[in-house]
Every structure is written in C-alpha cells, then in structure tokens.
N, C-alpha and C positions, 0 to 999 in steps of 0.2 A: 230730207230730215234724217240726224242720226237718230240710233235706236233708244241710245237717252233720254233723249228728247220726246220721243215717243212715247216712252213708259212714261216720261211726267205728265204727257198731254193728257194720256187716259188715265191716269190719276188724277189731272185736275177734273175732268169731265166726271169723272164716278164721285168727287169731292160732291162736288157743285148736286151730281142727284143727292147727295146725304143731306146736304141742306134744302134743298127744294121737298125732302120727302120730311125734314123736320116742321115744315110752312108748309105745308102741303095746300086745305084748306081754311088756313087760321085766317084770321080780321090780322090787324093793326092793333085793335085793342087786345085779343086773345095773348097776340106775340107778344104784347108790350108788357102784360102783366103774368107772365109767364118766366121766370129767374131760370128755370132749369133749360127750354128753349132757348132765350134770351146768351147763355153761357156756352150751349151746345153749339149755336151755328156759327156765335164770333169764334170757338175753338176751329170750326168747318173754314170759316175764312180764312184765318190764321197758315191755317195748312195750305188751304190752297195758294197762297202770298208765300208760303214757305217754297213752294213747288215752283212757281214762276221763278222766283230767284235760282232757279238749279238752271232752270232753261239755258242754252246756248244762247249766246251773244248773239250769232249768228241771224239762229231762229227768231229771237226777238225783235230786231234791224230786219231783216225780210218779211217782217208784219207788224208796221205802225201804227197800224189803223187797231188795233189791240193794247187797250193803255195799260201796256206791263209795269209802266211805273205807279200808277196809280192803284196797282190792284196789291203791290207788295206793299206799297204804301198804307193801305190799308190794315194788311197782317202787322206793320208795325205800329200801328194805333190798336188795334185790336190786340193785343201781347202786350204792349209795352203801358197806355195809358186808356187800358177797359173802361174803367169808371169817367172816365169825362166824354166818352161815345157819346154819342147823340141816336137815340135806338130806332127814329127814325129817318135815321141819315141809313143805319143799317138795315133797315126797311126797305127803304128804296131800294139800296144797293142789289136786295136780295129779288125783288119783284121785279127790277126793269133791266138790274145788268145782268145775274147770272144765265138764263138763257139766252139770249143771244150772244155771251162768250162761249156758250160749249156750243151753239150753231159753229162759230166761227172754226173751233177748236175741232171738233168733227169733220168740219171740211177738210181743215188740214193731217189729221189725223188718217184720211183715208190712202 
C-alpha cells in the first residue's frame, strides 16, 4: 500500500470513531429526533465517501470485498440530496456497517 493511501485509511478509520462517538449510546429514536446529530454524522459520512474516492485504484481492485462503491455512493446522497435520506437507512448504515469497515481497514492498515 502507498503512503497515500495509507494516510486516507487512518482518516477513514478516525472518521468512522467521530461518528460512532456521535451514536455512541443513543436509541433510533434519540438519533432520529436529534437535527444537530442527525447533520453531524451525514457530514462524518460525506467525508469519509470523500476519502474513499482519493483511494488508489489499485487499493480499491486488491479489496472487493469492501463496497467502495457503495460507500462514496453514499457521500453522494448525503451531500447532494440530504433531505430525501431515509434516517433509517442511515441508521443501519451507522450500526452494522461502520465497524466492521474500520475491522477491515485496520487490518489493512497494519
């Protein structure tokens, strides 16, 4: 891995604690009715969807199994058409994808 690439992984990885330390212990319900959270982590997604798009080609193609399309894909829904989100589409996203991408991301990062 170049060192580009590197400095993005641990930027996505310390992204990913900013939103996990935003939800920390919140419900569903806390998150949902919460506007200042609610604008804070889609911003945290945004960035981190900004950061995969820097990634190498390379790196991207040597780890499939890591849906980089889906996850810049996201920062483009989140940036471009916020207000038609579905909050618990970003829910989920926040509770069942973001750790296990910085698992994945750490490994490679070592």
């Amino acid at each position: 891995m170049n060192s580009r690439d590197l400095q993005f992984i641990r930027k996505i990885i310390s992204e990913i604690d900013v939103a996990n330390g935003f939800i920390d212990d919140m419900s569903y319900d806390e998150f949902a009715g919460d506007e200042l959270i609610r604008r804070a982590v889609c911003m945290t997604l945004i960035n981190i969807g900004e950061l995969v798009k820097g990634l190498s080609g390379e790196l991207r193609t040597a780890n499939p199994h890591i849906p980089w399309r889906s996850i810049s894909g996201l920062r483009d829904l989140a940036a471009h058409k916020y207000q038609t989100l579905r909050m618990d589409d970003v829910w989920k996203t926040l509770r069942d994808d973001l750790t296990p991408l910085k698992a994945e991301l750490e490994k490679m990062s070592e």
